[in-house]
N, C-alpha and C positions, 0 to 999 in steps of 0.2 A: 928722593926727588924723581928718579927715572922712574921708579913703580907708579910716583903719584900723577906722571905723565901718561903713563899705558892704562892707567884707570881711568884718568882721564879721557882718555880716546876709546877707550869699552864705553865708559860710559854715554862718550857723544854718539858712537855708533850704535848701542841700544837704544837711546833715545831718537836718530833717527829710523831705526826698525820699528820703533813705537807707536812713534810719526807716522809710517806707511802702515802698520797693523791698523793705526785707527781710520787711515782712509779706506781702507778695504774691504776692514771688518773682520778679519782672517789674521790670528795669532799666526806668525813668524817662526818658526823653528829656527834658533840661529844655527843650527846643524844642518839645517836644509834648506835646499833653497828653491823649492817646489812651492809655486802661489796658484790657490786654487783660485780661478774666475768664477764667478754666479754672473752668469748670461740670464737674462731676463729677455723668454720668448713673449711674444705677442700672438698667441691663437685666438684665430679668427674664429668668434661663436657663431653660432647661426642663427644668427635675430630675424624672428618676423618680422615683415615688413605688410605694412597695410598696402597693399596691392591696388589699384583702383580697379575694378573690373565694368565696361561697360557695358551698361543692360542691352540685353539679347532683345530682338523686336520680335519677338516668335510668331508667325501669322495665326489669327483664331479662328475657326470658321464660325464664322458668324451666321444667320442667318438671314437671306436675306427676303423680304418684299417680292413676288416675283408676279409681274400683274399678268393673269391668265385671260385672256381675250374670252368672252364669252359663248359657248358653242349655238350655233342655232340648230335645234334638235327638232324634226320637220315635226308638228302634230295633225295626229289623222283626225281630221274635222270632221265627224259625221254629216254628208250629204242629206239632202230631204230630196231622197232618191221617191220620184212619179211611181204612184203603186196603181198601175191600171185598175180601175173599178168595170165591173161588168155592166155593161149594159142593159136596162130593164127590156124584158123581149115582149113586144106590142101585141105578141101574137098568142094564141092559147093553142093546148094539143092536150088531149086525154090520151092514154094508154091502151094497146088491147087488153091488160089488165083489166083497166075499167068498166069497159065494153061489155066483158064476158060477165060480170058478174052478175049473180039472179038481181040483187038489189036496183042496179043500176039496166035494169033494159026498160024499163018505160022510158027513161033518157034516149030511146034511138027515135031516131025523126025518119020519116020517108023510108023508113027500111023494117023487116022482121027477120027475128034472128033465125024464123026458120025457111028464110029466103035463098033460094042454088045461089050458091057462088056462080054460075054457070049465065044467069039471070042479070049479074052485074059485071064481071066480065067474061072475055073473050077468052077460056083456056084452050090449048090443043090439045090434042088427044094424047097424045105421047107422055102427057103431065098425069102422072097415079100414085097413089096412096095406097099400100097393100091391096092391090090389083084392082083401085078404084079410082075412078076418074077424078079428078082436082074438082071439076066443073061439077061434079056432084054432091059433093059436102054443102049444107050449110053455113050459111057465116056465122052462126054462133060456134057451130066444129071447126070453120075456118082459125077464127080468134086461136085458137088449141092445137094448130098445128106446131110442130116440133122443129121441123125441119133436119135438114141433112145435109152431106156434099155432094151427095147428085143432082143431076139437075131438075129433077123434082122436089129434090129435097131443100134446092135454092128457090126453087118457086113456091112450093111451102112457105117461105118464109116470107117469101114477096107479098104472098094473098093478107097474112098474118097483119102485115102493116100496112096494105091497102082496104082491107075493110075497115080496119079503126080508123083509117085516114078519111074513107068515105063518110063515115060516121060524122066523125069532125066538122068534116065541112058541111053537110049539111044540115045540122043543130044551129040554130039561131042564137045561140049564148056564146057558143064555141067559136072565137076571132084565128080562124083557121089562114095559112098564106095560101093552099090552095084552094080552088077549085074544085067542085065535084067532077065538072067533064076534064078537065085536065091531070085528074088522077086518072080518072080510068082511060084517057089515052095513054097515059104515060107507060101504065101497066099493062095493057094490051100489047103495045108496041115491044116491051121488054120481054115479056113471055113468048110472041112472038117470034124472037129471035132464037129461041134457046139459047142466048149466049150467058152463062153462068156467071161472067163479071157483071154484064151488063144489068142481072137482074138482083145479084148482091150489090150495087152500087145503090139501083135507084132504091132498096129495101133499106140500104142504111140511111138513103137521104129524106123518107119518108118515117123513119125511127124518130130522125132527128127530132121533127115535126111533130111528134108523137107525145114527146117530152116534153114540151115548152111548158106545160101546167095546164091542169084541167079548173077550169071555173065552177063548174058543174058537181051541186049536191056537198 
């Protein structure tokens, strides 16, 4: 009876160690009384997570329209720049060129080419030509003078453009500005002076006259 009591109470006390094995999960050693816990951690995984990220305004450069004023860039207008025209010269002049030529002397009026210069004007004696008087040449030798920088050598040149000048003026075709007597004063007066400008001036202003164009032949 006593044994079937102590069995009795083993076996209620296995059957609550049973009891406890099955809540735990963990067999009992009824020699020990060591209960292993199983703890159940919770580690934290690391989930992505959809992040919202809001869009960047990044600036463009763009290009822009930029309205450029327009330049005014000066243009060179060509002028209708006045081109003086020469004047037609009313007047006529043969050359002692002309003068002297064999062809052209029946063209002399009032004069012969183997007339003294001395006959038509007034030379001084002072005035020579390899040690011969100016006043002695004829005006056709006259025309042929060469002339020089002495003062015979300017008076040479004066006689040169005074016989053609005489010539000139008095040809009836030939629209001469001078005069016959105002040449040979002109040149009498200038040789006169022996003054060497005085008688290259008036030799270049009777050149001039000389030039104007011959009508003549």
């Amino acid at each position: 009876m006593r044994r079937n009591l102590i069995l009795i109470g083993l076996l209620g006390a296995l059957l609550s160690v049973g009891l406890a094995v099955s809540a735990t999960g963990v067999a009992a050693d009824p020699a020990s009384t060591t209960t292993t816990t199983t703890t159940t951690t919770n580690t934290p995984t690391n989930t992505p997570t959809n992040t919202v990220v809001p869009p960047t305004n990044t600036p463009t450069n763009t290009p822009t329209n930029t309205v450029v004023p327009p330049t005014n860039t000066p243009t060179r207008t060509p002028t209708n720049t006045a081109t003086p025209t020469a004047t037609p010269n009313p007047f006529d002049g043969c050359t002692p060129g002309y003068w002297k030529q064999e062809q052209h002397l029946d063209s002399w009026t009032g004069y012969t080419p183997g007339q003294k210069i001395s006959a038509v004007f007034t030379v001084p004696a002072s005035l020579t030509l390899k040690g011969k008087w100016l006043g002695d040449y004829t005006l056709l030798q006259g025309l042929n003078f060469r002339g020089g920088n002495s003062t015979s050598g300017k008076a040479e040149i004066l006689l040169r453009a005074a016989i053609a000048a005489i010539l000139n003026a008095a040809h009836p075709d030939v629209d001469y500005p001078l005069t016959v007597d105002a040449i040979d004063d002109g040149v009498n007066d200038a040789l006169a002076s022996l003054n060497k400008m005085a008688i290259t001036a008036l030799a270049q202003w009777l050149d001039t006259y000389n030039n104007y164009g011959c009508p003549l032949n």
